[in-house]
N, C-alpha and C positions, 0 to 999 in steps of 0.2 A: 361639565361646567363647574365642578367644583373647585377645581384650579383659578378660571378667572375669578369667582367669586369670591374665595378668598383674598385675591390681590387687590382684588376691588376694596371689601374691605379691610384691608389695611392700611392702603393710599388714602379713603376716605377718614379714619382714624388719626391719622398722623396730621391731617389737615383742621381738626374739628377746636382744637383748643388752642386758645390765645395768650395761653402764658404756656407755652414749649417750656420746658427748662427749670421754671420757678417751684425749688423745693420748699420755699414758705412762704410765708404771705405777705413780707414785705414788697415793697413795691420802689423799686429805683429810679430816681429821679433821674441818673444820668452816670458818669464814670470820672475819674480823675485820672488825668492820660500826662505822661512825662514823653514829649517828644521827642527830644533825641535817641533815649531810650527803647520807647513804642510800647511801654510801660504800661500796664492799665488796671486800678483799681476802683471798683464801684463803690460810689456815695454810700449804699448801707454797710460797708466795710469799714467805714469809717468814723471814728470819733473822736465828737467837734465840731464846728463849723471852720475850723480855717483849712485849706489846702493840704493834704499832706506833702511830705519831700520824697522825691520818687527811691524808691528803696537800692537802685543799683548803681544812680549818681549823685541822688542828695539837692537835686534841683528842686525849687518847685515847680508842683504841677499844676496841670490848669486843667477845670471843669467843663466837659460838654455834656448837654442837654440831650436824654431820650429824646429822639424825633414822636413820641407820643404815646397811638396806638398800637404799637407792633409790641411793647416791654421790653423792648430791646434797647440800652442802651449803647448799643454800637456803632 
């Protein structure tokens, strides 16, 4: 049984924390996505409040919103 047990806990492990991914403690509101492109830079990448210009056509881009609970703003 050592075998499943392990697998067990590691499945359960991978499942337990709700910020996957988050090396620090900021917390993102959401991303700044340059469509044509498919460009994507997150809000705390950023500084300022205005849009930035998507870095590989110079458009602006436009803000989407974390769907919430998940931290994901994808």
């Amino acid at each position: 049984m050592g075998l499943l047990t392990t697998v067990r806990d590691v499945l359960q492990a991978s499942t337990e924390s709700a910020n996957r991914g988050d090396v620090t403690d900021e917390r993102s509101e959401g991303a700044y996505w340059c469509d044509d492109c498919d460009v994507r830079i997150r809000d705390i990448d950023v500084e300022g409040d205005d849009p930035p210009d998507c870095p590989d056509c110079g458009a602006a881009m436009r803000f989407e919103r974390s769907p919430g609970s998940t931290g994901c703003a994808c």
